[in-house]
C-alpha positions in Angstrom: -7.4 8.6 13.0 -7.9 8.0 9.3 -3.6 7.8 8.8 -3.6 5.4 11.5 -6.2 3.2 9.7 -4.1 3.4 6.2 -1.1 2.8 8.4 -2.7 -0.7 9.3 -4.0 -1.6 6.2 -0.6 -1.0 4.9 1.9 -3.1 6.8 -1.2 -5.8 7.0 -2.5 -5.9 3.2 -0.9 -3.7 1.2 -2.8 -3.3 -2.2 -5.7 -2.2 -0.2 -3.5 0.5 2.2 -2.9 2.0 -1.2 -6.5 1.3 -2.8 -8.1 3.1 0.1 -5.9 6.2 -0.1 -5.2 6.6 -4.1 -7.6 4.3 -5.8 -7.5 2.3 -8.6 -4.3 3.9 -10.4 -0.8 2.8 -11.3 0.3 2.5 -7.5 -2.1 0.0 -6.6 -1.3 -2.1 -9.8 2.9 -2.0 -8.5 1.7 -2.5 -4.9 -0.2 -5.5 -5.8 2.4 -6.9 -8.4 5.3 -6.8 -5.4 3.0 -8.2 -2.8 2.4 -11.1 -4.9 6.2 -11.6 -5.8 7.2 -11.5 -2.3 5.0 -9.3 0.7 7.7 -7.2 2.1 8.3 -5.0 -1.3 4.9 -4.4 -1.3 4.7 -3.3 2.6 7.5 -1.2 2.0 6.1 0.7 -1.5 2.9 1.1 0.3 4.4 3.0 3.3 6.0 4.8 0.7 3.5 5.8 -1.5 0.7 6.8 1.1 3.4 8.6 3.7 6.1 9.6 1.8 5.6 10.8 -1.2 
């Protein structure tokens, strides 16, 4: 249940899909950096960092 929730969070507001799984790090600082430049970077390097890496 809790990878479904991060799952959500992710595709719908990606800084906080990565804040709630890794915290306040380097990965949330990209994540938010790309979803300002455009929001589909920042979708995609949150799926990646919470799920694939």
């Amino acid at each position: 249940m809790g990878n479904l929730i991060i799952l959500i969070l992710s595709v719908l507001i990606p800084p906080v899909g990565v804040l709630a799984r890794h915290g306040i790090d380097r990965d949330f600082w990209i994540n938010l950096i790309l979803t300002l430049i455009f929001f589909v970077p920042g979708v995609i390097h949150a799926v990646y960092v919470n799920f694939l890496r």
